[in-house]
DRENNURO-900725 format. One record per residue (C-alpha): residue number from 1; x, y, z. Coordinates in pm, 1 decimal. Example, Ala and Ser with C-alpha at 12.3 -4.5 7.8 and 13.67 -1.06 7.14 Angstrom:
{rec 1; {1230.0; -450.0; 780.0}};
{rec 2; {1367.0; -106.0; 714.0}};
//
This chain:
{rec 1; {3209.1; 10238.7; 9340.6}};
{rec 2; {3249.0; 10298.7; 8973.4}};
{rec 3; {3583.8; 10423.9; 8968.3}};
{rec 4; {3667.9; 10085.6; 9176.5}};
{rec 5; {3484.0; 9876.8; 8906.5}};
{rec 6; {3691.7; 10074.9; 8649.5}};
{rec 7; {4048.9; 10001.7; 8787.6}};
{rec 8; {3960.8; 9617.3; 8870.3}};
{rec 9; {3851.3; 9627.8; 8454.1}};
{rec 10; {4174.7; 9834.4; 8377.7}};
{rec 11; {4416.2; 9596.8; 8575.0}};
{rec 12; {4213.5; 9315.1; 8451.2}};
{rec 13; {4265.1; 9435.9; 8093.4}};
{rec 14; {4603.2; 9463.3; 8142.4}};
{rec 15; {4703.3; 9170.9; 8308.9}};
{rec 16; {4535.8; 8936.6; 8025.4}};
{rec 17; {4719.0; 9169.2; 7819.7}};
{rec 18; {5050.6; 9131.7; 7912.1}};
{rec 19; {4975.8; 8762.1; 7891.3}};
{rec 20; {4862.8; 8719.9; 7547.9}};
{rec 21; {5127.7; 8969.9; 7421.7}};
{rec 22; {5361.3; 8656.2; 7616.9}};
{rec 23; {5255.3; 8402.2; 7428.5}};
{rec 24; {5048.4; 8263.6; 7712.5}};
{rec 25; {4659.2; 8161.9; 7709.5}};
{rec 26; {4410.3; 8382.6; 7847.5}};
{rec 27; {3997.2; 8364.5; 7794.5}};
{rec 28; {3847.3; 8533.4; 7535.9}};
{rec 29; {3456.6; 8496.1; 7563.1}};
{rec 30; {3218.9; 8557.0; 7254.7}};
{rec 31; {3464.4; 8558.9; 6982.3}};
{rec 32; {3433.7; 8401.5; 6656.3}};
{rec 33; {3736.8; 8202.2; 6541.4}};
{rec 34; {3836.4; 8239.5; 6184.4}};
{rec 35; {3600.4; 8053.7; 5977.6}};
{rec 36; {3335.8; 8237.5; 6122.2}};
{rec 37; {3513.2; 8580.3; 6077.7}};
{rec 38; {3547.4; 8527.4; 5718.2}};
{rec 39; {3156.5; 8439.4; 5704.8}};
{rec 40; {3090.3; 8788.6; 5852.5}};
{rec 41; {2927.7; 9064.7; 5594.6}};
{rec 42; {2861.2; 9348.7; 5863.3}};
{rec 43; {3184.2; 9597.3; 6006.2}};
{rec 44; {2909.4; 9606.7; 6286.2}};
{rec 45; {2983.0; 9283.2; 6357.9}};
{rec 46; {3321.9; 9312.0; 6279.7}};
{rec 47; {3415.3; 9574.2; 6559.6}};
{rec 48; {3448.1; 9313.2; 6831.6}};
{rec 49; {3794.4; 9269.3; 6685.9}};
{rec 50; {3812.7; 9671.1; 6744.5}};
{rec 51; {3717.9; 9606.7; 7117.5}};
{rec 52; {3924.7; 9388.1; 7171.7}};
{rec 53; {4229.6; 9603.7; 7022.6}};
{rec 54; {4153.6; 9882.0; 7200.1}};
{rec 55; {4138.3; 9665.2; 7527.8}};
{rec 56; {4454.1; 9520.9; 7455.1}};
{rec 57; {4610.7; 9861.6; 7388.5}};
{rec 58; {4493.6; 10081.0; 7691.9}};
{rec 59; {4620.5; 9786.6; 7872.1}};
{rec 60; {4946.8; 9807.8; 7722.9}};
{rec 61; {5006.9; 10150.3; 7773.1}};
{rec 62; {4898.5; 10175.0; 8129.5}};
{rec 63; {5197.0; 9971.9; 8173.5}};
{rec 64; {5453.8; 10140.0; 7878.3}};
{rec 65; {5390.0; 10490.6; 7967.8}};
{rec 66; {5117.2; 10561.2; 7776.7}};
{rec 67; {5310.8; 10432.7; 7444.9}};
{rec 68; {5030.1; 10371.9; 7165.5}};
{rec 69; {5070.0; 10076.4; 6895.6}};
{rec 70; {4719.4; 10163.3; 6764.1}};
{rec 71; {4817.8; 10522.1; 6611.8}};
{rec 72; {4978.9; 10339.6; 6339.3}};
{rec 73; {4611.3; 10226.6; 6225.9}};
{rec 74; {4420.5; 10457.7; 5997.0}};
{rec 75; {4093.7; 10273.9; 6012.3}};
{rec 76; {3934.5; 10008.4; 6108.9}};
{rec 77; {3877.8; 9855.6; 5745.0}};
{rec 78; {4236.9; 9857.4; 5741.6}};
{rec 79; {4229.4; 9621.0; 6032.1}};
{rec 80; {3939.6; 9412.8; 5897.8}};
{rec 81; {4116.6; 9335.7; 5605.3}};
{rec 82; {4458.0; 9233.9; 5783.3}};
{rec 83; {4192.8; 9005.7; 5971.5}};
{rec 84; {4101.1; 8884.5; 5666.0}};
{rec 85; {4455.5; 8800.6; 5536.4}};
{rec 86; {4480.7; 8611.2; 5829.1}};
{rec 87; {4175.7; 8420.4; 5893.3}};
{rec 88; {4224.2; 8309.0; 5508.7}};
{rec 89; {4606.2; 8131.4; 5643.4}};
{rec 90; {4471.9; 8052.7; 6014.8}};
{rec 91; {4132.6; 7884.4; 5986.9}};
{rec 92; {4162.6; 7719.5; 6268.5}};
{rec 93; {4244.5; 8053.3; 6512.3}};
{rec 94; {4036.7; 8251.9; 6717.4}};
{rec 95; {4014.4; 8612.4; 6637.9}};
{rec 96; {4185.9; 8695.2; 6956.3}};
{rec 97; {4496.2; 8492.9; 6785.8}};
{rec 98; {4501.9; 8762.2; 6497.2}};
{rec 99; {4424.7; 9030.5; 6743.1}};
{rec 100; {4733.4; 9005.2; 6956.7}};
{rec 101; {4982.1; 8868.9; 6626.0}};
{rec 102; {4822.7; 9227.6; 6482.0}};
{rec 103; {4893.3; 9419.7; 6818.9}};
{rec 104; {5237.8; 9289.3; 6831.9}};
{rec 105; {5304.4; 9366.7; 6463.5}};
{rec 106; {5239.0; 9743.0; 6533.8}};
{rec 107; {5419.7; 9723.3; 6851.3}};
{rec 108; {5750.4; 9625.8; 6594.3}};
{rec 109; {5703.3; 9885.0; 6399.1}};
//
């Protein structure tokens, strides 16, 4: 039963995935948009953002052949300040809006 529960979560994963990397809207739930990100002092805190990365990426590469975007990353302050640069110009954004502009900035590179 757990292996079934896994690929529903894995196909789920990657279907919202491959929508937000689209440009279309998907649900997010329990994410603070910008203003609150910017109010956050712990990383503890913070790693929702990493969750929600690391979602977006084992989604992605279940479908590009196991191609990683992430392995650019070198840690995750270095993704909680590119948060910060753009919570401070998006305001009004979720944190799944920087998430997926961050994923597909890695994917370019």
């Amino acid at each position: 039963m757990h292996t079934m529960r896994r690929l529903a979560l894995g196909l789920a994963i990657a279907a919202s995935t491959q929508l937000a990397i689209a440009g279309n809207e998907v649900r997010v739930f329990s994410q603070p948009n910008c203003t609150e990100w910017l109010k956050l002092t712990s990383n503890g805190k913070k790693k929702c953002l990493l969750g929600f990365l690391s979602g977006m990426n084992h989604g992605y590469a279940i479908n590009h052949k196991g191609h990683d975007p992430l392995e650019k990353v070198t840690s995750d302050k270095e993704v909680f300040v590119w948060m910060d640069t753009y919570c401070n110009a998006n305001p009004g954004l979720d944190i799944s809006d920087g998430g997926v502009a961050l994923f597909k900035e890695l994917k370019a590179k």
